[in-house]
C-alpha positions as CSV (number, residue, x, y, z in Angstrom):
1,X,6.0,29.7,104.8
2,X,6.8,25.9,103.7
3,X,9.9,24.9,102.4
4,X,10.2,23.9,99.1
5,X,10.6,20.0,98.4
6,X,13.0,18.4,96.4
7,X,12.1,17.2,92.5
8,X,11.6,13.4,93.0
9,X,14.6,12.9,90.6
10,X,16.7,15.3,92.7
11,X,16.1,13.5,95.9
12,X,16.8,9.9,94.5
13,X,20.2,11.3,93.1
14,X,21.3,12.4,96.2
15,X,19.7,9.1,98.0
16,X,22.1,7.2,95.7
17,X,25.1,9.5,95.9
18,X,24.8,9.1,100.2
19,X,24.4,5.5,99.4
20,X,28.0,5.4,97.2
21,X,29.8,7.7,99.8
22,X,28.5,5.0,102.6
23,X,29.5,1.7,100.6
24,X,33.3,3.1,100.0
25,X,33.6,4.0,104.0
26,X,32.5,0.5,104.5
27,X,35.0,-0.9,102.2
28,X,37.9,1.2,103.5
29,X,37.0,0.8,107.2
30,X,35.5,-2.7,107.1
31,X,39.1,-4.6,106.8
32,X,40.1,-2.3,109.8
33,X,36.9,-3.4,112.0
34,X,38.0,-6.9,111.2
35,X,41.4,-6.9,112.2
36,X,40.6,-5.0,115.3
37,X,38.9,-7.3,116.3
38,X,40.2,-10.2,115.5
39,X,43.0,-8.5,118.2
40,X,40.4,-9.3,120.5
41,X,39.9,-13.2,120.1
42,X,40.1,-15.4,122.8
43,X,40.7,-17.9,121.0
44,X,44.5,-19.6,119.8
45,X,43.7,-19.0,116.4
46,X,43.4,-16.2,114.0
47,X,40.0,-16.0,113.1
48,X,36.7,-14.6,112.5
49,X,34.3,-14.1,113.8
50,X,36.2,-14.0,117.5
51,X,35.8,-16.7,119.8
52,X,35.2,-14.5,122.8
53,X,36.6,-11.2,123.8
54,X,39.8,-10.6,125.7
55,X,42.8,-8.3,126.1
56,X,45.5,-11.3,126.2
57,X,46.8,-11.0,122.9
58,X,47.9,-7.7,123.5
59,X,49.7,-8.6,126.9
60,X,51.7,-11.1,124.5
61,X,52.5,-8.5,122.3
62,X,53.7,-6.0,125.3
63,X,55.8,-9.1,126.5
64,X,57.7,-10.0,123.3
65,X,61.2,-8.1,123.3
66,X,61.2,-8.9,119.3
67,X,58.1,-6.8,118.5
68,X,59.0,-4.0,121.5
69,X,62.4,-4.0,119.8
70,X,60.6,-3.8,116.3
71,X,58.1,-1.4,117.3
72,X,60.8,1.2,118.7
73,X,63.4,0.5,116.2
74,X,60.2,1.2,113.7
75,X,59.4,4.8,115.7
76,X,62.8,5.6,115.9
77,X,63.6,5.1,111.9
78,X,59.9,6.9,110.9
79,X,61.1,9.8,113.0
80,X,64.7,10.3,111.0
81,X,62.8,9.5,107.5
82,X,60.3,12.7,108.6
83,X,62.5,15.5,109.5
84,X,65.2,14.7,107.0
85,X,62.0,14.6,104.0
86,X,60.6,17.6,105.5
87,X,63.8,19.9,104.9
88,X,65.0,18.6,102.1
89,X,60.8,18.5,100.6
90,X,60.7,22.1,101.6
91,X,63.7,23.2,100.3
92,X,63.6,21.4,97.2
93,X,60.1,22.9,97.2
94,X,60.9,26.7,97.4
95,X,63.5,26.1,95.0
96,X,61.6,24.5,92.3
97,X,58.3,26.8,92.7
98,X,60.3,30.3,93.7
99,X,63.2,30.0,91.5
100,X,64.0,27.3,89.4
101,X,63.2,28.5,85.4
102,X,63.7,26.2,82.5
103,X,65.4,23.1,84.8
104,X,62.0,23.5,86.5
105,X,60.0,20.3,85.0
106,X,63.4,18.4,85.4
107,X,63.8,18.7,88.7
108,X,60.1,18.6,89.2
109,X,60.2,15.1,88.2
110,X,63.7,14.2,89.6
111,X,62.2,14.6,93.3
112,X,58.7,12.6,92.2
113,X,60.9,9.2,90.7
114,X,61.1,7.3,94.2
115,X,57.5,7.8,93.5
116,X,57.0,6.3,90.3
117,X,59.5,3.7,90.1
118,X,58.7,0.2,91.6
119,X,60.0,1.0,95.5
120,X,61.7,-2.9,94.8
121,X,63.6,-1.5,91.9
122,X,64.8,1.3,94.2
123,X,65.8,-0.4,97.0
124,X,68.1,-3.1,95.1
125,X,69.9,-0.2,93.7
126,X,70.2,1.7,96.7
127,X,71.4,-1.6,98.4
128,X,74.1,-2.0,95.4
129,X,75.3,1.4,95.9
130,X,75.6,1.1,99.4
131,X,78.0,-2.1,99.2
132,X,79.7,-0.5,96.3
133,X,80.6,2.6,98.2
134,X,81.7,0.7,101.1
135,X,79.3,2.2,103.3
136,X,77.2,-1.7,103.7
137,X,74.3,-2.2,105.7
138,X,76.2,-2.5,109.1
139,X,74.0,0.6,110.4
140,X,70.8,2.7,110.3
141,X,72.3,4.7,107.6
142,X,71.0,2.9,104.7
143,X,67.7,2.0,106.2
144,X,67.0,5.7,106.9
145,X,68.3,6.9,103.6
146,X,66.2,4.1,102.1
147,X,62.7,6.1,103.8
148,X,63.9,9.1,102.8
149,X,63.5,8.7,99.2
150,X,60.2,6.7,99.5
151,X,58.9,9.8,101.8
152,X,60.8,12.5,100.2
153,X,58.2,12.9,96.9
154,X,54.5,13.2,99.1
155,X,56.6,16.2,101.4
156,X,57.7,18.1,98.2
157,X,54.0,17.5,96.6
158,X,52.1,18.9,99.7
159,X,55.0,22.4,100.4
160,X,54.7,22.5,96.6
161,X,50.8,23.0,96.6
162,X,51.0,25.2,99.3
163,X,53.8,27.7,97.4
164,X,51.7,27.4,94.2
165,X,48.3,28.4,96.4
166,X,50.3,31.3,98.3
167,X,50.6,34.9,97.3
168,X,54.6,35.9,97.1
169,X,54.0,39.4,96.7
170,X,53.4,38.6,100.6
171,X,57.2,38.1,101.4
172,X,58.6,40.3,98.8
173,X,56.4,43.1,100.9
174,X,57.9,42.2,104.0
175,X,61.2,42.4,102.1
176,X,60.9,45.7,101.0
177,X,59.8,46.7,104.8
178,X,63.4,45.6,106.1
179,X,63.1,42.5,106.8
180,X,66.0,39.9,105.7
181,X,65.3,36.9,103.1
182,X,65.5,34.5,106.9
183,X,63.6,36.8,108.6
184,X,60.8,36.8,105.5
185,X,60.6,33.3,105.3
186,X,59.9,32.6,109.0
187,X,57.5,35.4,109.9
188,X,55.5,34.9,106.5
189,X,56.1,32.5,104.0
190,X,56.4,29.4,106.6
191,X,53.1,30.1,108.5
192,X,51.2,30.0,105.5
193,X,52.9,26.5,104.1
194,X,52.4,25.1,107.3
195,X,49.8,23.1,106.6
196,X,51.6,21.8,103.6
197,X,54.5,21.5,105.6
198,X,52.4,18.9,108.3
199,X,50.8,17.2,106.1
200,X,53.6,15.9,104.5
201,X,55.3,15.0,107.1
202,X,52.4,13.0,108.4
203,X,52.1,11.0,105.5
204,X,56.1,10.7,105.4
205,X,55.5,9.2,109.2
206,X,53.1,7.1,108.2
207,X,54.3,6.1,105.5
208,X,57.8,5.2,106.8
209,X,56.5,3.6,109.3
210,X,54.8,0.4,107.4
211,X,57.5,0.4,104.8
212,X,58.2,-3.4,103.8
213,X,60.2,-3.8,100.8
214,X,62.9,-1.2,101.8
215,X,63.1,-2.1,105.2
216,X,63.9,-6.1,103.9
217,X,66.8,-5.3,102.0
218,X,68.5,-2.5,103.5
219,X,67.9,-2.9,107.6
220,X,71.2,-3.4,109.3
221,X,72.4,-6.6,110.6
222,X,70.4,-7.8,114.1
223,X,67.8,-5.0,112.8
224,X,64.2,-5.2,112.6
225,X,61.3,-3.1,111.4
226,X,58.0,-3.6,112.7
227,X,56.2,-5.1,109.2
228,X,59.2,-7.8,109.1
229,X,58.7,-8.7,112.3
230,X,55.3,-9.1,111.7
231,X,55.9,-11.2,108.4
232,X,58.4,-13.3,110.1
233,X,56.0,-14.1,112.9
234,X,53.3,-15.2,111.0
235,X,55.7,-17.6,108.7
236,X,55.8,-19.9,111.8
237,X,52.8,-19.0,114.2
238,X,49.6,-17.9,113.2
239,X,47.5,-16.8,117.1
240,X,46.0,-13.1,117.5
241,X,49.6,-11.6,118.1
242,X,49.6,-10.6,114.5
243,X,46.3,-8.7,114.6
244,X,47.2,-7.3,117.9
245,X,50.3,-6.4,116.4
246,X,48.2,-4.3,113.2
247,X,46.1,-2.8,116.1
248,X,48.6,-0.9,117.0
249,X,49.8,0.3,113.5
250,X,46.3,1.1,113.2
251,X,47.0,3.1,116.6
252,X,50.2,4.9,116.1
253,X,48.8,6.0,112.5
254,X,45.2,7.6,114.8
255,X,47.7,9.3,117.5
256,X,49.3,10.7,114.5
257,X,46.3,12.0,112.5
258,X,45.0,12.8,116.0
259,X,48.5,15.3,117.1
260,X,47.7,16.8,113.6
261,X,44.4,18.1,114.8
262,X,45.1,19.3,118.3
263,X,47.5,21.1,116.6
264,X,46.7,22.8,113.5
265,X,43.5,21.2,113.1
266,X,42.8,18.8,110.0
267,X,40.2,21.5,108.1
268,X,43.4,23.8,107.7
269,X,45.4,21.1,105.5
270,X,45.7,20.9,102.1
271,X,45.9,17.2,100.6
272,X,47.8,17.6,97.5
């Protein structure tokens, strides 16, 4: 029995929708492919195409205690920003989906503002209230409270969806079997918002991690993220380093995505 063909039309539509899917990949990953490798010039320059291949831009980056000291003070500020937007996102979350009523839409918006307003705007004013409160810039505080609020809004939007796609006759069962409101939450309700849950806090990592503006005007004194480190270096040299040094962004952002699927596996999350 021979299969059916295709209506000429039909097969040219879906020869020009494969042809648009294709052109946006290479426009999102082309930039990527050029600044990887660019990482691997041989040459003294930043440029492209690379003059050769070789590895020696990276054993500069390995070598310089700014970026190192960047790069971990970077990791170490992401990692705060995460778990702190992931419990306050989830709780703020339940609240506003389970039991909030007419203050819903208000607080609804309240936790999405860091996202709407210009994250410049936000960090002068965070920056002001920190000085004005006497608290300064002296340590990570600021810095990390900074991330927070810039993180805080894609957490609450992921647990939100996830609450708004979950059935809650679920937990009030288990409630009514004898299990306590704690008890509920962790044996049913969190399981099925986990994926919500992740994929927040992935893009909160991620997120955090290449945050520029917030990082400039609230990082403690003799502190150093990894994107101003990267913007002070290229004020005054312009080699590979600087690509290498994206390379690894690139990197940390893949391990990330990459933890995410070992663990609960990329099909099971929901993206907004």
């Amino acid at each position: 029995m021979t299969k059916k063909r295709k209506p000429l039309a039909a097969r040219a539509a879906d020869a020009m929708g494969l042809a648009y899917v294709g052109a946006v990949y290479v426009f999102l990953l082309l930039p990527i492919a050029v600044i990887v490798l660019m990482s691997l010039n041989a040459g003294e320059f930043l440029t492209f195409p690379p003059q050769g291949i070789s590895l020696r831009w990276f054993g500069a980056l390995f070598a310089n205690e700014a970026f190192m000291r960047a790069i971990g003070t970077s990791l170490q500020v992401a990692a705060i920003a995460t778990v702190c937007s992931s419990v306050i996102g989830v709780a703020g979350a339940l609240y506003v989906v389970r039991h909030a009523t007419r203050l819903r839409e208000g607080l609804r918006m309240m936790l999405m503002l860091p996202l709407m307003l210009p994250e410049i705007l936000t960090a002068i004013a965070l920056l002001f209230f920190l000085y004005a409160s006497g608290i300064g810039t002296r340590t990570m505080f600021g810095l990390v409270v900074g991330h927070v609020l810039v993180t805080l809004p894609y957490v609450f939007t992921n647990v939100a969806s996830a609450l708004y796609n979950q059935d809650g006759t679920l937990e009030q069962a288990a409630r009514s079997l004898g299990a306590s409101p704690w008890r509920a939450f962790v044996r049913v309700t969190l399981p099925l918002i986990k994926p919500g849950i992740i994929t927040g806090a992935l893009f909160a990592f991620v997120i955090s991690f290449d945050l520029f503006n917030m990082s400039l005007l609230l990082k403690g004194i003799g502190m150093t993220t990894l994107p101003l480190q990267l913007f002070d270096y290229l004020r005054w040299d312009f080699d590979p380093t600087a690509a290498a040094v994206s390379t690894v962004s690139i990197v940390v952002t893949l391990v990330a995505v990459i933890c995410v699927d070992r663990t609960v596996g990329l099909r099971s999350l929901r993206f907004g």
